[in-house]
N, C-alpha and C positions, 0 to 999 in steps of 0.2 A: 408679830408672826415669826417661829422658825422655818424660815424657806429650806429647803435644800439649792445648794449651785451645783448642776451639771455643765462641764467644760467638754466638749467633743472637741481635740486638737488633729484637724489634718493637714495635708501637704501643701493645700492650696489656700484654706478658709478655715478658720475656728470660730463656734461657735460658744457662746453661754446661756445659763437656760437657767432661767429662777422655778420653783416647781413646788408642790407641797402633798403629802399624800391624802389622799379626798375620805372621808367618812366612810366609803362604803369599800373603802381596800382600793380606789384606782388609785389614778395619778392627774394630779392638775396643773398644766403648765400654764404658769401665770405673767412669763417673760422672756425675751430669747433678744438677743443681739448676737449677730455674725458680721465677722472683719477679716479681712485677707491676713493670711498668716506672713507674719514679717519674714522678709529673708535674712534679714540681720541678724540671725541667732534666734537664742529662747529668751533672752532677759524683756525685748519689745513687746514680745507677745505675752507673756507673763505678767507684766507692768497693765497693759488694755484688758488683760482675764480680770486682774484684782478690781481695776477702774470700770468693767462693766457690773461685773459682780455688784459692786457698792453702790452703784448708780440705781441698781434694780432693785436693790434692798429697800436703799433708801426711796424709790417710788412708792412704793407698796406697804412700806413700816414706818416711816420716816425717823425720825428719834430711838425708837425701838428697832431699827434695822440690825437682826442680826442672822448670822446663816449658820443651822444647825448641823449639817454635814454637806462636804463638798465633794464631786465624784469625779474623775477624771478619766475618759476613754483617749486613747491612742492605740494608733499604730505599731505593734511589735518591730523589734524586742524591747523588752523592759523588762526590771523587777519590779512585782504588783507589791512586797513585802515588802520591801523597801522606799517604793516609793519612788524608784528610778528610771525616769527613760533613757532607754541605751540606743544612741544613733539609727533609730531607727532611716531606711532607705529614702523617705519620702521628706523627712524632717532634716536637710543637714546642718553640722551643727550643735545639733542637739546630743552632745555627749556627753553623760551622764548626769542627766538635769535632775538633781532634787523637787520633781515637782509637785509631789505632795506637801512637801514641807516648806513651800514659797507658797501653796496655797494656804496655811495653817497660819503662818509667817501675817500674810497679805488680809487673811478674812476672817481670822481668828478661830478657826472652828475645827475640827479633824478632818481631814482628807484622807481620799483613799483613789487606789490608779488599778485601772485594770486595760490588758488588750482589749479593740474595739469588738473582736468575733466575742470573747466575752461577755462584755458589756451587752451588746447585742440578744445573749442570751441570756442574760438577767432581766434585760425587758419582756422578750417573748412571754419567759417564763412568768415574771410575777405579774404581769398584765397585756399580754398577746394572747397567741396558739397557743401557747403552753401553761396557760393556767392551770391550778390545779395538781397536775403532775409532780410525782416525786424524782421520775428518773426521763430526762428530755437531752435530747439532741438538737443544738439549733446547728443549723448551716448557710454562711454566707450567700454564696454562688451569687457571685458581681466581681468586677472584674476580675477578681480571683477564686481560690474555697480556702475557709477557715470556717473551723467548729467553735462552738461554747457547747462544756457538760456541763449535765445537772444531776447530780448524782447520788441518791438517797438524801435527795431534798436540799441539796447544797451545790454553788458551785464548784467543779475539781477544775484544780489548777496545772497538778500534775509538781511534780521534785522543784523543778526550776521551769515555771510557769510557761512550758513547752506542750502541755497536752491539750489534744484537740487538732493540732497540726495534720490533719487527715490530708491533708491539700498534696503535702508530699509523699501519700502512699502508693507507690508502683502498682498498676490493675495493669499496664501491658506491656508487654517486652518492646514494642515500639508505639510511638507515635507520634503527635505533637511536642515540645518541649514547654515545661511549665515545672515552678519551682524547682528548678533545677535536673530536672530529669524527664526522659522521655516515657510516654504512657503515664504520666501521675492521674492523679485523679485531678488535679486542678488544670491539667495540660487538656482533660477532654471534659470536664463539666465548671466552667466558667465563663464570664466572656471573654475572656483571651483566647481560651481554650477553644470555645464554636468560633471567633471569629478565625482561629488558624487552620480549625479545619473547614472551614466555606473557602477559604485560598488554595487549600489543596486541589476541593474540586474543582473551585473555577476553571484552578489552571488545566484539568484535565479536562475540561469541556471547548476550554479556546483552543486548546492544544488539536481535539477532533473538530473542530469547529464549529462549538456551539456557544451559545451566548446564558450565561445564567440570570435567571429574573434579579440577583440581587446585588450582578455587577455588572454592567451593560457594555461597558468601557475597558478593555485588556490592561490598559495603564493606571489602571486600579487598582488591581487583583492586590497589592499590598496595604492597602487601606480599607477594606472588607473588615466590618463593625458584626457584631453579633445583634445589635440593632437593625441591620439592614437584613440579617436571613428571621430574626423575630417577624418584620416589616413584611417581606414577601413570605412565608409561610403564613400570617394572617390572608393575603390578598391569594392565595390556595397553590401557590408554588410548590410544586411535590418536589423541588430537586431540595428548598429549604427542610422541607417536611423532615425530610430523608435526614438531615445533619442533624436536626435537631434530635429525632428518635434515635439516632445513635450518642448521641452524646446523654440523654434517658436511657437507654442500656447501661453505658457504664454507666452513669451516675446510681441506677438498681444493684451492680455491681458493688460498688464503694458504700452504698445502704447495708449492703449485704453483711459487708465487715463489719458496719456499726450495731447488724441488730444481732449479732452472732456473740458478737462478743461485751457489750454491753446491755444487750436486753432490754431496751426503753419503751417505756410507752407511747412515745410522741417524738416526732424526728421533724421537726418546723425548719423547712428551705426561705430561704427570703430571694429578694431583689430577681432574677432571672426567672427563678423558677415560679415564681408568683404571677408574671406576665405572660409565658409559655408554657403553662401547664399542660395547654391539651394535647402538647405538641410531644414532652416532655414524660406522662404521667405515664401512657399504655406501656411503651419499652422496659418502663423502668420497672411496673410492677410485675411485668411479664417475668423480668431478671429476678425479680426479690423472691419470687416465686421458685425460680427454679435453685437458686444458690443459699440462699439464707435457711435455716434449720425453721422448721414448719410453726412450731410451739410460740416460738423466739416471734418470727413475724405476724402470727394471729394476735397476739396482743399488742401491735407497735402500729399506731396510725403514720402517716406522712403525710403533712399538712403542709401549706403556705403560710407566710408570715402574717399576723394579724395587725401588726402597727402598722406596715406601710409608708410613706414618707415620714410620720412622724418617730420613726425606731430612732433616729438619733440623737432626737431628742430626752425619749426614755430612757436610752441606754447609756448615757453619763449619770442622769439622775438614777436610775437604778443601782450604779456602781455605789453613789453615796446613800440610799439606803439599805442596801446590802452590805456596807460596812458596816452601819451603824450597827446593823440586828447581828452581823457575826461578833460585833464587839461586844454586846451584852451578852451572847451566848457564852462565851468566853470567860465572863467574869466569875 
């Protein structure tokens, strides 16, 4: 069997993922081991990628163990052309790890690396929400926002694999602070972004003295989760309601730019917006409605993600057959 290796590396836990693509165009995950990410550097973690890798191989093929493309999602920054991950925040340590080519090195096969919002959108796209489509928007919205395009049927990367970075585009002259700036779009449609502004309110509710369903306790108000106002907007909290359909404004807002100036047919939100939708969906399409050019948004649905916990599993394996097929394109 040629399996594919998909490698998801994050800050806490990497994963690996043996997989094969099924007869009928899906994806079949046929194996997965996940191990805390070493602190000691890349070299630990690298050395357990190869050694699970082989182990899976060898389950499933044994003698004939061999892995036909291997894909690697991370955490930006990195070069995906090169094959470099560059220090990203979560990873330290990790400066300038050659780690497509320690995968080639270790499992014999071609690698390929891409950021996880990428990756993410090459699952959607070739087996989620976004099936089908030539031109998609995926969007993170979990603890942070990051995009994947797909862009006349191809991933864009963008000069130096910076595009897609919506997270840091200003919608207001003030607000919360997120990616670096106040008002970004990832400062008010992410979970950082709803949990800072349920602190806002809180505090102006203790301050007149009232108490909010989804922080009970004053000595809290800094530990306020975008999980706990998801939590009490279920349970019919209108002060939750309230935060969430503003942070659905802007998030119609920040739609607006994407469907203005990219045109897409399909705009696939994950993780937050998938489980808040009802809360989330009215404001936002009120917004799209009034800001985004008419033409532009009758043709662009906005969906939720279709994989669900399993995206991160796709979205390494995705990365290594979307190498493969850019490579033969290429030839």
């Amino acid at each position: 069997m040629e399996g594919l290796i998909g490698v998801d590396i994050g800050g806490t836990k990497t994963a690996v993922v043996l997989g094969r693509i099924a007869g009928n165009g899906g994806l079949d995950v046929l194996d997965r081991a996940v191990f805390p990410t070493a602190r000691e550097g890349w070299r630990p973690v690298v050395a357990q990628i190869v050694e699970s890798a082989r182990e899976m191989l060898a389950r499933h093929s044994g003698d004939r163990a061999k892995a036909f493309a291997v894909g690697v999602s991370c955490g930006g920054p990195l070069d995906s052309r090169a094959g470099v991950v560059l220090s990203p925040p979560n990873l330290p340590g990790w400066d300038g790890v050659p780690i497509t080519e320690e995968m080639e090195r270790g499992l014999g096969a071609k690698a390929f690396l891409q950021n996880d919002a990428n990756a993410c959108a090459l699952a959607e796209w070739r087996f989620g929400a976004g099936r089908g489509c030539r031109n998609m928007v995926f969007l993170t919205f979990g603890t942070g926002m990051g995009a994947g395009l797909i862009v006349d049927g191809r991933l864009y990367e963008g000069t130096n694999d910076l595009a897609g970075e919506i997270g840091h585009v200003r919608l207001a002259e003030d607000g919360p602070l997120g990616y670096g700036k106040r008002g970004s779009f990832e400062s008010l449609c992410s979970g950082s972004g709803i949990a800072k502004l349920a602190r806002a309110e809180a505090a102006r509710l203790f301050a007149g003295g009232e108490t909010p369903a989804f922080c009970p306790d004053p000595a809290a108000v800094a530990s306020i989760t975008a999980q706990a106002v998801g939590d009490a907007a279920f349970a019919g909290d209108p002060v939750s309601r309230a935060i969430l359909a503003t942070s659905g404004r802007w998030l119609g807002r920040g739609l607006s730019i994407l469907i203005d100036v990219l045109n897409p047919e399909r705009i696939v939100i994950g993780s937050i917006y998938g489980r808040c939708r009802q809360f989330l969906q009215p404001a936002m399409e009120e917004e799209i409605g009034r800001e985004a050019l008419a033409p532009a948004a009758r043709v662009c649905s906005v969906v939720a993600a279709g994989l669900g916990e399993r995206i991160g599993d796709y979205a390494c394996l995705s990365v290594a057959a979307n190498g493969i097929a850019s490579s033969r394109r290429s030839e």
